[in-house]
C-alpha positions as a Markdown table, in Angstrom:
| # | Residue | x | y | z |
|---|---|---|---|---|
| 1 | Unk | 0.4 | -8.9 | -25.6 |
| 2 | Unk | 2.4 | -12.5 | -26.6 |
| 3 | Unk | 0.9 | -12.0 | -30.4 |
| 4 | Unk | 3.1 | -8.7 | -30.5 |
| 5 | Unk | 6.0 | -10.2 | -28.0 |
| 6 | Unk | 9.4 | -12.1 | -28.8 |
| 7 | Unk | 9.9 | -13.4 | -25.6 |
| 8 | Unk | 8.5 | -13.7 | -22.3 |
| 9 | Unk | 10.5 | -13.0 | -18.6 |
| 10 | Unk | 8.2 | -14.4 | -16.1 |
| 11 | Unk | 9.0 | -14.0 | -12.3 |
| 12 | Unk | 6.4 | -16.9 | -11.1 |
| 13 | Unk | 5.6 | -18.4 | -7.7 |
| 14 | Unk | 4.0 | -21.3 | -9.4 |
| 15 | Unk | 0.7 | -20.6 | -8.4 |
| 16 | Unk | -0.9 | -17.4 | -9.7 |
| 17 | Unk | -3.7 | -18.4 | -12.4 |
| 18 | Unk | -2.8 | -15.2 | -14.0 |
| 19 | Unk | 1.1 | -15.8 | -14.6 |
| 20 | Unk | 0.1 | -19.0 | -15.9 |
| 21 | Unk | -2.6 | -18.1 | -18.2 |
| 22 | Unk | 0.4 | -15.0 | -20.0 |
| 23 | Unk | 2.6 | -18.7 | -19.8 |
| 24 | Unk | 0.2 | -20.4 | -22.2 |
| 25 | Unk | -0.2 | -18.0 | -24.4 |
| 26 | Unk | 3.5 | -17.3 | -24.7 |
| 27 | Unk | 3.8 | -21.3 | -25.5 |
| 28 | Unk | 0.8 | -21.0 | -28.2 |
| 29 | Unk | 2.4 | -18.4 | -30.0 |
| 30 | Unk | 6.1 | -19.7 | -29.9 |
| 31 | Unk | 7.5 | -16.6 | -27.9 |
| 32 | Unk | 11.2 | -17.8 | -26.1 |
| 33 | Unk | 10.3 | -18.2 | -22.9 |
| 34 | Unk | 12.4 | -17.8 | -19.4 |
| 35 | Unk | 10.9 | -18.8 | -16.2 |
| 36 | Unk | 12.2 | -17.5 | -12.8 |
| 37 | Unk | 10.5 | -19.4 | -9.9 |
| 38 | Unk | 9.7 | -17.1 | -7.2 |
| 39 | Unk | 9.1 | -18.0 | -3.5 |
| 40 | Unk | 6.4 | -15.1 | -2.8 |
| 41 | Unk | 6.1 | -16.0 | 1.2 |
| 42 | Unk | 9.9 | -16.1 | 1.7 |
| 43 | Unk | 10.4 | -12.9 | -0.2 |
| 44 | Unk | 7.1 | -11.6 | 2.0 |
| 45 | Unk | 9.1 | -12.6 | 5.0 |
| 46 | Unk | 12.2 | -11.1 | 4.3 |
| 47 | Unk | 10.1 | -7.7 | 3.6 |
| 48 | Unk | 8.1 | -7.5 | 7.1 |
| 49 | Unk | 11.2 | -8.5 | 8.5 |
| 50 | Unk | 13.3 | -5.8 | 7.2 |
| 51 | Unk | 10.5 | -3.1 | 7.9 |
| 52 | Unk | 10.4 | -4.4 | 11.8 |
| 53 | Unk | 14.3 | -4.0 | 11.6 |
| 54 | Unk | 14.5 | -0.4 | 10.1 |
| 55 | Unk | 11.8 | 0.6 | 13.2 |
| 56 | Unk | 13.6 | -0.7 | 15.5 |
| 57 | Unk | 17.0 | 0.8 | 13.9 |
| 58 | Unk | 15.1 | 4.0 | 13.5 |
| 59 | Unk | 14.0 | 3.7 | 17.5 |
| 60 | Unk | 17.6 | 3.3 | 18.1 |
| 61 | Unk | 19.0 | 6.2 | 16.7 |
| 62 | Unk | 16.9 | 8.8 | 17.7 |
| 63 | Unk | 16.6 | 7.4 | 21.9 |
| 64 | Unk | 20.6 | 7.6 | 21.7 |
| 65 | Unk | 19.9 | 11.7 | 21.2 |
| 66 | Unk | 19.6 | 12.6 | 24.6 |
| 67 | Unk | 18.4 | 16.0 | 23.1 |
| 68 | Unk | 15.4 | 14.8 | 21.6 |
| 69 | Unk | 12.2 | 15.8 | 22.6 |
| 70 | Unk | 8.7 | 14.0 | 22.3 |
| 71 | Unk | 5.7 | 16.4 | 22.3 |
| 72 | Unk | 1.8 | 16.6 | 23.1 |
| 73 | Unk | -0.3 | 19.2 | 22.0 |
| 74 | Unk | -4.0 | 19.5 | 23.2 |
| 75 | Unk | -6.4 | 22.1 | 21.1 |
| 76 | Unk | -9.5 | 24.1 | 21.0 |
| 77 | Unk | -10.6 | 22.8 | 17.7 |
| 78 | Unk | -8.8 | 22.0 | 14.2 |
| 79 | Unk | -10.0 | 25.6 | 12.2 |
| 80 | Unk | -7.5 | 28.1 | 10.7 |
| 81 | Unk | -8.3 | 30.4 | 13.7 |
| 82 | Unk | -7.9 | 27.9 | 16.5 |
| 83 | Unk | -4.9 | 27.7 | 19.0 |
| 84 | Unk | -3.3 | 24.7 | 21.0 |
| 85 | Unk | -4.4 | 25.1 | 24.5 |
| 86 | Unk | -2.2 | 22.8 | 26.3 |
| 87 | Unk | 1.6 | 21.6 | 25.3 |
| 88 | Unk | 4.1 | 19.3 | 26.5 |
| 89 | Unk | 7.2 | 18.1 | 26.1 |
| 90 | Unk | 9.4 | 15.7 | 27.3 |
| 91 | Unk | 12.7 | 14.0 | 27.0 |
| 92 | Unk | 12.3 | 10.8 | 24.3 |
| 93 | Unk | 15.6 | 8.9 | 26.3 |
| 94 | Unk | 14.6 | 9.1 | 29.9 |
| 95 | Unk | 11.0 | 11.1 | 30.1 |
| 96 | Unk | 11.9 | 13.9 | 31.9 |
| 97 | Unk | 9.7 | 16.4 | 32.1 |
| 98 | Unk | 10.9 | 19.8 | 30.4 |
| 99 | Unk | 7.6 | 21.7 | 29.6 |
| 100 | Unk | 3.6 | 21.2 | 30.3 |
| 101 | Unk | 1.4 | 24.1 | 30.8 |
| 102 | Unk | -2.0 | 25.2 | 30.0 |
| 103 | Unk | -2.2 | 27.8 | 27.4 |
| 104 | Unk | -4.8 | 30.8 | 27.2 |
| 105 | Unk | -5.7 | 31.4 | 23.3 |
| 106 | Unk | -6.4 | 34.6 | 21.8 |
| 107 | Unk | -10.0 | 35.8 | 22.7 |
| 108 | Unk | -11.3 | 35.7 | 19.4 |
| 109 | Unk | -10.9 | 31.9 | 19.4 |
| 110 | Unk | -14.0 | 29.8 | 19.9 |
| 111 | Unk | -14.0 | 26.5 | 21.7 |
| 112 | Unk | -15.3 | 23.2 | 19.8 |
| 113 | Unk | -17.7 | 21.2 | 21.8 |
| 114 | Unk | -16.0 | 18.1 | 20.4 |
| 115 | Unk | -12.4 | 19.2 | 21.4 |
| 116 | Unk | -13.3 | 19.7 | 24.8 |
| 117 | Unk | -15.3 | 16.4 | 25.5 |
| 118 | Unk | -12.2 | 14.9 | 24.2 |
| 119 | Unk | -9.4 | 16.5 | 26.5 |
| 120 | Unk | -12.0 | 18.2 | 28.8 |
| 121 | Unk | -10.2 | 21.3 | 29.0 |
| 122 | Unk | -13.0 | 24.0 | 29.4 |
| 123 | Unk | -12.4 | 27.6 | 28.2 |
| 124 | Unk | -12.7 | 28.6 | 32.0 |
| 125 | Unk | -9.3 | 26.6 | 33.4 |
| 126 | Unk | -7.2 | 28.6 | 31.3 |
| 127 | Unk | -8.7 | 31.9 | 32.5 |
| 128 | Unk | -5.4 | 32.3 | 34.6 |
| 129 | Unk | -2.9 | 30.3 | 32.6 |
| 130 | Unk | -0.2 | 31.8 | 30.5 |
| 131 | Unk | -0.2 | 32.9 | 26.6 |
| 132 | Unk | 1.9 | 30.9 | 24.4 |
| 133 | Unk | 4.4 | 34.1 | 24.1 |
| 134 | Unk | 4.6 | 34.1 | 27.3 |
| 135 | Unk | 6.4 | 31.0 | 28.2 |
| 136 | Unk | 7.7 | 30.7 | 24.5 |
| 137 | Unk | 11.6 | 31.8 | 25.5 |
| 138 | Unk | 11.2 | 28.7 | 27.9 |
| 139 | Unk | 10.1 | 26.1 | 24.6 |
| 140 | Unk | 11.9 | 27.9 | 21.5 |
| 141 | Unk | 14.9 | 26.2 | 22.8 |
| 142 | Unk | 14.1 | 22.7 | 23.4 |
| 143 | Unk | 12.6 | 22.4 | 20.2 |
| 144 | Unk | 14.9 | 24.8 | 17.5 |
| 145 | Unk | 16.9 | 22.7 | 15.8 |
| 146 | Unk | 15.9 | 19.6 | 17.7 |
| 147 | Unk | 14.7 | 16.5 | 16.8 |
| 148 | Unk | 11.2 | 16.2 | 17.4 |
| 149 | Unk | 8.5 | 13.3 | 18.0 |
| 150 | Unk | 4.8 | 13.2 | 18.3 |
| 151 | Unk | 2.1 | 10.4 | 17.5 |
| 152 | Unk | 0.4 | 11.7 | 14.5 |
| 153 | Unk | 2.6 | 14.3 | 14.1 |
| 154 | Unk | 1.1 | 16.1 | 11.3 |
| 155 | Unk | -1.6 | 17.0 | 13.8 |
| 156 | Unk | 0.6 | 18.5 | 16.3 |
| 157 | Unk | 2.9 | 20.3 | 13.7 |
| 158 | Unk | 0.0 | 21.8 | 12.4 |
| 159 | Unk | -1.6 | 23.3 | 15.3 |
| 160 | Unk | 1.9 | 24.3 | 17.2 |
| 161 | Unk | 2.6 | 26.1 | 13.7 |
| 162 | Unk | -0.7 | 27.8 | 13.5 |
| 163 | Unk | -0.9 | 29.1 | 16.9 |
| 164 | Unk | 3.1 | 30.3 | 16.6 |
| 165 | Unk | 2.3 | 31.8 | 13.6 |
| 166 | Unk | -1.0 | 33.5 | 14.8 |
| 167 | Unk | 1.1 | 35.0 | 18.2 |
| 168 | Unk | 4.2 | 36.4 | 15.5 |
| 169 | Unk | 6.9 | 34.3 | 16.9 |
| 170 | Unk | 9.6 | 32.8 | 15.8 |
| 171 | Unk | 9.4 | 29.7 | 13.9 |
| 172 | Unk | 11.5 | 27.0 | 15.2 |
| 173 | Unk | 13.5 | 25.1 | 12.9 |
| 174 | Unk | 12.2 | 21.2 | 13.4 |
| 175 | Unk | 13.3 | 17.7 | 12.1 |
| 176 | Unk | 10.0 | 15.9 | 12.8 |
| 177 | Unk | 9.4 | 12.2 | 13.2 |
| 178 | Unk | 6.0 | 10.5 | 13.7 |
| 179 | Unk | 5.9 | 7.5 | 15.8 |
| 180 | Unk | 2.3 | 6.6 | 14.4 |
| 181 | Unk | 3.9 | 5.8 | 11.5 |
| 182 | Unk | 6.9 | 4.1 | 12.9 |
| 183 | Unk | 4.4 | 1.8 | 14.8 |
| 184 | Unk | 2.7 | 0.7 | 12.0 |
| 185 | Unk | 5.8 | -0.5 | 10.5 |
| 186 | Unk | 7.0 | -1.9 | 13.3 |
| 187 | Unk | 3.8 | -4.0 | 13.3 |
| 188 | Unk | 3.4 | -4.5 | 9.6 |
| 189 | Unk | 0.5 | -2.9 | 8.9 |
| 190 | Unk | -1.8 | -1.2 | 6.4 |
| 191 | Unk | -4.0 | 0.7 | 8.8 |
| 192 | Unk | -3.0 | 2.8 | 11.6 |
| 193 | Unk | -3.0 | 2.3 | 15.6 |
| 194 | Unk | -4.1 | 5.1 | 17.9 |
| 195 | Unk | -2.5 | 6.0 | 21.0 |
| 196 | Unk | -4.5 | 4.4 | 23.3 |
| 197 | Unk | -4.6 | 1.1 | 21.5 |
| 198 | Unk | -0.9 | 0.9 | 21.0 |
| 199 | Unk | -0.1 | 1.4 | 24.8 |
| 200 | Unk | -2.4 | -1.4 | 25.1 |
| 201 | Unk | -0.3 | -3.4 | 22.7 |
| 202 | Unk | 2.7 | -2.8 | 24.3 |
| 203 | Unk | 1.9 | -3.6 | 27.8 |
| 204 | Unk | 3.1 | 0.5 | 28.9 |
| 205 | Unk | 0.4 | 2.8 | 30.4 |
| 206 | Unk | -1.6 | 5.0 | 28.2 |
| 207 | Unk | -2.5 | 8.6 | 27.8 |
| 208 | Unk | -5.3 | 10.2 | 29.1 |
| 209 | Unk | -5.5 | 12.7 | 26.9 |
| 210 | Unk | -3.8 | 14.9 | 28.6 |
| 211 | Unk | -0.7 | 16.6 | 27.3 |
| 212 | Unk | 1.6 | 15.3 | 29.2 |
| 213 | Unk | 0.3 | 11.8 | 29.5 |
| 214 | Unk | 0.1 | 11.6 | 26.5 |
| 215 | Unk | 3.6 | 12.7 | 25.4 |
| 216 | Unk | 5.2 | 10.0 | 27.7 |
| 217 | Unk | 2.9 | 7.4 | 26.5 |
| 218 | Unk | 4.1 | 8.3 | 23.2 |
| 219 | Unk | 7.8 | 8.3 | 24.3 |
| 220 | Unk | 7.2 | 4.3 | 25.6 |
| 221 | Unk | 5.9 | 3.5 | 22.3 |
| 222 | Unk | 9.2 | 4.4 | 21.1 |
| 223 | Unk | 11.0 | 2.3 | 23.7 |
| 224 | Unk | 9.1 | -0.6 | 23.0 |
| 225 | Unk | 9.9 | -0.5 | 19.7 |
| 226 | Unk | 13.4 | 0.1 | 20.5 |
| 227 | Unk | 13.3 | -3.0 | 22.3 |
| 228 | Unk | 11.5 | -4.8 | 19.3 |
| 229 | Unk | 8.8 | -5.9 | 21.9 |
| 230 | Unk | 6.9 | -8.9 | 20.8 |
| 231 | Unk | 3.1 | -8.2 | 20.9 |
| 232 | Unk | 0.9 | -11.2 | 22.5 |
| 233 | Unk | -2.8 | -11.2 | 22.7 |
């Protein structure tokens, strides 16, 4: 590269065995040289810092819509033909309650053996418990054109979607946000946090798995990022 080069532009922290290696060979073969000095952990800084500031900006705005909803969805299994079996939803600024019921799926559906050691719901609780078109005039509302939370969203979207579709219903129109993600911003990292581990974090009680639990666990994650609560060990 510097025996084909006229000059060379390096952006250099002063350290980096590479940079100075391209340096080297810019001065051996008489290239024009121009040096910016970089400081890599201030500019690192002022990244994470930013990031914690945009969650807790995005936090911000969407508790100050007292219409927006936080939801938990609890399934048979993750196939094409499963159905979510239990659903709640909640208020993100305040927690209220505004739906949780179990939800009887179709009988062709077939429970997995993992799903249910997970949520232990068992095929025979929801014997009695209401279709998803039954009660759907009851959640079409809160979330149509609503803004609409869940950790690990795409999960939830999914499997509401799915079982919606499967009944015939009407398709609400969502803006969906995923606090999983917004939590790994907020605490600057590569990997992601479950639920569980998170509430832990944050000092607020945890889910148990259960719908509902689990949707206002989710909906204090979101206030503790709001806050921009510091994490201790």
């Amino acid at each position: 590269m510097a025996r084909k080069a006229d000059a060379l532009i390096l952006l250099w922290d002063g350290k980096s065995s590479g940079s100075k290696d391209m340096l080297n060979r810019a001065k051996t073969h008489g290239l024009e040289i121009y040096v910016k000095t970089v400081d890599v952990t201030k500019y690192n800084e002022t990244k994470r810092k930013s990031l914690q500031e945009q969650a807790v900006e995005w936090a911000k705005k969407l508790r100050s819509n007292t219409d927006a909803v936080v939801i938990d969805t609890e399934s048979c299994g993750g196939s094409a033909n499963d159905e979510i079996i239990a659903l709640a939803i909640v208020r993100l600024h305040n927690g209220e309650e505004l739906f949780s019921s179990l939800l009887r799926p179709n009988s062709d559906v077939k429970f997995n053996w993992y799903a249910s050691q997970v949520h232990g719901i068992t095929k025979k609780q929801l014997t009695h418990a209401p279709q998803l078109p039954d009660v759907w005039n009851k959640i079409y509302p809160l979330l149509h054109n609503n803004e609409v939370l869940a950790y690990n969203f795409s999960s939830d979207e999914r499997m509401l979607r799915q079982t919606v579709n499967k009944h015939s219903l009407d398709v609400p129109d969502i803006s969906w946000y995923c606090i999983m993600n917004a939590y790994k911003k907020f605490t600057l990292r590569t990997a992601n946090t479950n639920l569980t581990q998170a509430c832990l974090e944050m000092k607020v009680k945890a889910g148990t798995h259960d719908a509902l639990d689990d949707a206002l666990a989710a909906a204090r994650i979101v206030y503790r990022i709001e806050q921009n609560y510091k994490i201790t060990e």
